[in-house]
Backbone as CSV, one residue per row, in Angstrom:
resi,resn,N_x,N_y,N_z,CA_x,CA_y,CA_z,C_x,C_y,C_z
1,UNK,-7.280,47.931,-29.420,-7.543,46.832,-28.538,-7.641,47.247,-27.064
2,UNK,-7.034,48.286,-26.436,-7.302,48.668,-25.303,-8.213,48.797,-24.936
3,UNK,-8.813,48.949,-23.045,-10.151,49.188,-22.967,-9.719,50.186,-22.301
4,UNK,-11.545,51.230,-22.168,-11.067,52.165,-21.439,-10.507,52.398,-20.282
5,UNK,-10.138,50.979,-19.553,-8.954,51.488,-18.284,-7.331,51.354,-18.995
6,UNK,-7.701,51.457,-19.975,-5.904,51.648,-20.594,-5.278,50.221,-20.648
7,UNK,-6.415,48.698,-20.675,-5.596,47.673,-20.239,-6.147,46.736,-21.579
8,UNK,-5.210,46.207,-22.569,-5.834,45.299,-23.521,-6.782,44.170,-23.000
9,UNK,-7.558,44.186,-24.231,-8.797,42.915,-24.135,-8.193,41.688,-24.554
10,UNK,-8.400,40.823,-23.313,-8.210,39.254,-23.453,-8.373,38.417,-25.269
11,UNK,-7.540,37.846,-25.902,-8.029,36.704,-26.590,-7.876,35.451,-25.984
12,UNK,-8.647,34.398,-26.108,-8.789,33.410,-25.513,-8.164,32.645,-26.818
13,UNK,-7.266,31.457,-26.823,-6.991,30.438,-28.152,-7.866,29.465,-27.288
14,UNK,-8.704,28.902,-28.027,-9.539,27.682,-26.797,-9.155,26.098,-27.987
15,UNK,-8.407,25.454,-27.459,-7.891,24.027,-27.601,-9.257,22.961,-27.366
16,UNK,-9.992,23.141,-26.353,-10.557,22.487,-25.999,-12.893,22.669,-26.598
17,UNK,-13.393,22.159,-25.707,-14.651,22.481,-25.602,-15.166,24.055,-25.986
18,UNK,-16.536,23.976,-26.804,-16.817,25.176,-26.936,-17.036,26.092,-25.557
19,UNK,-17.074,27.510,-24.842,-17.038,28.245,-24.292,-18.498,28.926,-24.185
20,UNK,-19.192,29.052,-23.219,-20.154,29.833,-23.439,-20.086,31.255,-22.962
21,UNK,-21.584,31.327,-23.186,-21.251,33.359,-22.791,-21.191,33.444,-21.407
22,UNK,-21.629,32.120,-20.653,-21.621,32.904,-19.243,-19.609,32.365,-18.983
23,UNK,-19.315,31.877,-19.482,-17.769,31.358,-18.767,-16.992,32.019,-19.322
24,UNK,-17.378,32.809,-20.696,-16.837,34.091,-21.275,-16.933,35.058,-20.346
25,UNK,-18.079,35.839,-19.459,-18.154,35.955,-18.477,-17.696,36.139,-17.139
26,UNK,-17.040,34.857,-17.111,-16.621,34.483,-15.815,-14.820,34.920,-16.074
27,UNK,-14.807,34.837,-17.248,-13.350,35.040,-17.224,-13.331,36.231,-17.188
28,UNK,-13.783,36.978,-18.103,-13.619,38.824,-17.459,-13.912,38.929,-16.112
29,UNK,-14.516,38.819,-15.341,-14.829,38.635,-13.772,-13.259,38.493,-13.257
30,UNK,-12.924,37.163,-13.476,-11.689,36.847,-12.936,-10.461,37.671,-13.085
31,UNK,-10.325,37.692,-14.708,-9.479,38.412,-15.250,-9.702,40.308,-15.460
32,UNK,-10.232,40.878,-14.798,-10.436,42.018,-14.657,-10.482,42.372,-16.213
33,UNK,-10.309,42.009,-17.588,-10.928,42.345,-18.894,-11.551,41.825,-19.572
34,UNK,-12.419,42.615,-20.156,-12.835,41.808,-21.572,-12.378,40.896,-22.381
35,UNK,-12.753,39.965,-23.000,-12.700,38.790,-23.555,-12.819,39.375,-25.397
36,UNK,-12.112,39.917,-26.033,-12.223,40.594,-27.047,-12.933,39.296,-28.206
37,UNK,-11.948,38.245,-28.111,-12.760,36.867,-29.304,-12.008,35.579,-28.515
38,UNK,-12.552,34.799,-29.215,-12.128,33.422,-28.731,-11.786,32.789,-30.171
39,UNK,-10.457,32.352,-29.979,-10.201,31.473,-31.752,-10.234,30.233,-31.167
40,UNK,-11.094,29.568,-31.778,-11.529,28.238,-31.762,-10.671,27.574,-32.686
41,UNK,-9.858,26.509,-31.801,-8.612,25.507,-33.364,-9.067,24.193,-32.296
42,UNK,-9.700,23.388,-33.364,-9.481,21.772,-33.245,-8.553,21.405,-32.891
43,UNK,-8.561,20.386,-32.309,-7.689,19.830,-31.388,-7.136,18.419,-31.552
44,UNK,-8.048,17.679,-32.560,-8.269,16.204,-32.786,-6.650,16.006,-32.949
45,UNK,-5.851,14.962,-32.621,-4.566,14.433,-32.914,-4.547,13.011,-33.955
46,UNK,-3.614,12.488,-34.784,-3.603,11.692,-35.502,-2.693,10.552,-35.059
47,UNK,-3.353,9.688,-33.800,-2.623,9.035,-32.898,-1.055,8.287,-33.372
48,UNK,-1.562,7.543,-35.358,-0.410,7.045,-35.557,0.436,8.088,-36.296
49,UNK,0.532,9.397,-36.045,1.291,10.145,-36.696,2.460,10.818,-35.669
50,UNK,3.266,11.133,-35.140,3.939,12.286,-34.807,3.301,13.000,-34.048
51,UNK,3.479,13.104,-32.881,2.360,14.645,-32.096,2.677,15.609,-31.868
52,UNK,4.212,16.663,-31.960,5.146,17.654,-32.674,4.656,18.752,-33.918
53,UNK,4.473,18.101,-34.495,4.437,18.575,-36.022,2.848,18.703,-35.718
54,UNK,1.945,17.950,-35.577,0.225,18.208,-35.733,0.176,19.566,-34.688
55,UNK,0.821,19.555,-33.944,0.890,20.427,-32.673,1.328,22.021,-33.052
56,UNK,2.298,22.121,-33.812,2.967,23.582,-34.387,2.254,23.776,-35.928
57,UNK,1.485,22.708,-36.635,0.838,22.970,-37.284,-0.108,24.095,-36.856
58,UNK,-1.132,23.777,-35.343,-2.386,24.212,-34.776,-2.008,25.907,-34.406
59,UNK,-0.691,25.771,-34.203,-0.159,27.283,-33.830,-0.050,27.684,-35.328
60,UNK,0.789,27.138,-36.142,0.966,27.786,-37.458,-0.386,29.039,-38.110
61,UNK,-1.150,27.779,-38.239,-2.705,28.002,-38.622,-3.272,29.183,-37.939
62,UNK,-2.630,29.561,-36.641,-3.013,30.904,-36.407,-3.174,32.219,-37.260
63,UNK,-1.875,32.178,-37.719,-1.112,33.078,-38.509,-0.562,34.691,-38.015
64,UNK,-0.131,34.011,-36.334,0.334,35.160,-35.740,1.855,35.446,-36.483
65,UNK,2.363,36.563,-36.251,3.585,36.632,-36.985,4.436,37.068,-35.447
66,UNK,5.791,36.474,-35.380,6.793,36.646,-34.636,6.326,37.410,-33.195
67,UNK,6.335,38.983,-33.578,5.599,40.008,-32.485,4.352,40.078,-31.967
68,UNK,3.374,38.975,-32.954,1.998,39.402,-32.159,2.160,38.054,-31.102
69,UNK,3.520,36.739,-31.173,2.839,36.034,-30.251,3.493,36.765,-29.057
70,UNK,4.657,37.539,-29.190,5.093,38.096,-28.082,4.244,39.144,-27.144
71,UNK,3.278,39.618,-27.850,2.553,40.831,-27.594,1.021,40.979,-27.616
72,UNK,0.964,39.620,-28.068,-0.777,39.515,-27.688,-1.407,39.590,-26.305
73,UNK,-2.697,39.694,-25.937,-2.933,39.492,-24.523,-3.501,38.093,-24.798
74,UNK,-2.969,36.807,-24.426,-3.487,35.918,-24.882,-3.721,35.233,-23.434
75,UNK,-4.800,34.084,-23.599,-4.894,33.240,-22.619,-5.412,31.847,-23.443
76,UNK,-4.916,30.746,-22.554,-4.900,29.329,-23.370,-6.342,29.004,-22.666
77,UNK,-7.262,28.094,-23.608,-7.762,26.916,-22.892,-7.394,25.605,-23.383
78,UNK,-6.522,24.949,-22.510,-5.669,23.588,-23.276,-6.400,22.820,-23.647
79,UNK,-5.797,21.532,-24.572,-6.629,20.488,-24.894,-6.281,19.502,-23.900
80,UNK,-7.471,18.363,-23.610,-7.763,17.932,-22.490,-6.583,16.588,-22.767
81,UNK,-5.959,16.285,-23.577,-5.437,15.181,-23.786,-3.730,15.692,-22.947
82,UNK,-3.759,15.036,-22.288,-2.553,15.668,-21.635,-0.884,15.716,-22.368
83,UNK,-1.034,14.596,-23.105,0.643,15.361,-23.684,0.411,16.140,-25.051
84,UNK,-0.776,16.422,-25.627,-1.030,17.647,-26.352,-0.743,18.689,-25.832
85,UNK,-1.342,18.677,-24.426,-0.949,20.182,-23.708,0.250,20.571,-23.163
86,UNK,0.928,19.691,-22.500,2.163,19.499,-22.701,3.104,20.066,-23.865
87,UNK,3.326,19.541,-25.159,3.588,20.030,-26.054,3.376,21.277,-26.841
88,UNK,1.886,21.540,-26.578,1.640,22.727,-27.030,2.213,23.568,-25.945
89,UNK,2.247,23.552,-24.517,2.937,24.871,-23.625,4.073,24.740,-24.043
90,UNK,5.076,23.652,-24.364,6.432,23.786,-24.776,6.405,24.575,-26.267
91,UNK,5.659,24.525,-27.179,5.868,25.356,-28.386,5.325,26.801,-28.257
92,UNK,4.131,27.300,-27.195,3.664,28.606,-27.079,4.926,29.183,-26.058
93,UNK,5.879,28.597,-24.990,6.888,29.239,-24.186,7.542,29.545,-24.820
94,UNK,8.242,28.698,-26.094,9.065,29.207,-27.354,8.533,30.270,-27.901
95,UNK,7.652,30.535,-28.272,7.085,31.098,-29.477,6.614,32.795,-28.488
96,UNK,6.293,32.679,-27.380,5.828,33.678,-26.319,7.100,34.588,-25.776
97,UNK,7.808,33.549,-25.402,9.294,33.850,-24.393,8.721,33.416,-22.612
98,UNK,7.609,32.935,-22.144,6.678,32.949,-21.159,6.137,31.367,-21.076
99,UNK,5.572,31.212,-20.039,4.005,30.115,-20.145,3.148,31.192,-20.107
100,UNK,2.071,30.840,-20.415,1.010,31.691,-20.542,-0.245,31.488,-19.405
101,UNK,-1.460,32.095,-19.764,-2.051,32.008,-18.427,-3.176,31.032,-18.965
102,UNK,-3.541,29.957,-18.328,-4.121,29.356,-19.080,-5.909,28.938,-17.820
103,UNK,-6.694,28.582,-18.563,-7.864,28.375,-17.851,-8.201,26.928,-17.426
104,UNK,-9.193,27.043,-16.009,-9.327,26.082,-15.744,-11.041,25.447,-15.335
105,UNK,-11.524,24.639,-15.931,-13.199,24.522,-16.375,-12.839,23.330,-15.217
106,UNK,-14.032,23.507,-14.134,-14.919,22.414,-14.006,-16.468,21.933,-14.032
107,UNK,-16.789,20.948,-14.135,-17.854,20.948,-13.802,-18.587,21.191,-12.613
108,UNK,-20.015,22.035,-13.502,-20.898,22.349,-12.220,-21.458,20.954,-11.446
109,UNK,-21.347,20.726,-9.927,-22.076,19.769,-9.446,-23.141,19.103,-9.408
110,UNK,-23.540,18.179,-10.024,-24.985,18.028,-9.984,-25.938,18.986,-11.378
111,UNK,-25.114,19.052,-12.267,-25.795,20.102,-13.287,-25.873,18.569,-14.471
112,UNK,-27.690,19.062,-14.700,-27.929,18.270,-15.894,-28.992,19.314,-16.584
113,UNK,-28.293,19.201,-18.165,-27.098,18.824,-18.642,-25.980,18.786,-18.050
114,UNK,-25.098,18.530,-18.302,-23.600,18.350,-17.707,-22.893,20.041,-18.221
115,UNK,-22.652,20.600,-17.284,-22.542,22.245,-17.144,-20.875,22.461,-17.152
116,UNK,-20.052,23.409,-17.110,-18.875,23.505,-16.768,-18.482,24.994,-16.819
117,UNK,-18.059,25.296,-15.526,-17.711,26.754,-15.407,-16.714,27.216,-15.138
118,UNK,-15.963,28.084,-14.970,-14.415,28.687,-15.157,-14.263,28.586,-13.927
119,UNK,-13.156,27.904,-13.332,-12.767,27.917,-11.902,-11.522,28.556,-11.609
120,UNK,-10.917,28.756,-12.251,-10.104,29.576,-12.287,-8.738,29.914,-13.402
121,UNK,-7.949,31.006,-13.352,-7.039,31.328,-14.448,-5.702,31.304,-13.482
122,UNK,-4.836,30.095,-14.164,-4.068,29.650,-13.434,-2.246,30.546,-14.970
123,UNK,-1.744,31.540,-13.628,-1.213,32.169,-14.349,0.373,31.317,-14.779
124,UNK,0.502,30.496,-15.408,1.569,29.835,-15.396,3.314,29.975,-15.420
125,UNK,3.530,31.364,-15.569,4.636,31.934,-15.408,4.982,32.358,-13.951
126,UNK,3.649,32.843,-13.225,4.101,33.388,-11.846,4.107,32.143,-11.606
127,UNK,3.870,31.083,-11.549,3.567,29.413,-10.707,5.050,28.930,-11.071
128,UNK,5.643,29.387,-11.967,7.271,28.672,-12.757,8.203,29.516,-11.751
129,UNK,7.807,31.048,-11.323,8.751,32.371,-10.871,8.883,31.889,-9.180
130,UNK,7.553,31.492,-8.822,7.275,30.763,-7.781,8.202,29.767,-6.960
131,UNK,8.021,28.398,-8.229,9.167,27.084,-7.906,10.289,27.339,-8.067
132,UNK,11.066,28.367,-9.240,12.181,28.499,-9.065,12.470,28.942,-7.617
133,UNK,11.946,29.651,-6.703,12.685,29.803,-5.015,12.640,28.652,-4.770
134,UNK,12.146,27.301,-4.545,12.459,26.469,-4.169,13.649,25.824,-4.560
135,UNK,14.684,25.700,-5.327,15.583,25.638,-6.204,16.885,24.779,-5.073
């Protein structure tokens, strides 16, 4: 999995919207590596059910085992429903020991079709390492 600067290639888990090649792209740009794959997991929730359990299901279904979630190079793209994402950062901090670094899409201005490009990778552990000085 390393690249040749000695630094592992990105997986992306994308929660959300499909990804194209240029915002695939944009994230190596940002993120100084390669984008090795993107695992695409649905996101749909089952409003009158529990949102816990549908949620550690979506991780289950990975089928990372113990060490690879500790040790993956992973980066999130959340799902847009906000206490999905919520929940899911509370089960990947468990499951990581971390928040993770997760991405952030907006739309291009004035783009028709309706466009959306990587605005930035918002690293969520240094942003937690951060507020704790405020304490």
């Amino acid at each position: 999995m390393p690249t040749e600067k000695g630094r592992p290639d990105l997986e992306i888990i994308n929660f959300a919207h499909p990804l194209t090649r240029v915002n695939l792209e944009e994230v190596a740009r940002l993120a100084g590596h390669k984008v090795e794959r993107v695992i695409e997991v649905p996101s749909q929730i089952d409003p009158q059910k529990p949102l816990e359990p549908q949620i550690e299901a979506w991780l289950e279904g990975l089928g990372f085992t113990a060490q690879e979630w500790q040790t993956r190079p992973l980066l999130v793209n959340l799902p847009s429903l906000s206490y999905s994402a919520a929940v899911l950062l509370a089960q990947l901090h468990g499951r990581t020991g971390y928040f993770p670094a997760i991405l952030r899409l907006r739309q291009v201005r004035d783009s028709l079709p309706v466009r959306f490009e990587v605005a930035e990778i918002l690293n969520l552990q240094a942003i937690r390492e951060r507020a704790r000085r405020r304490r």
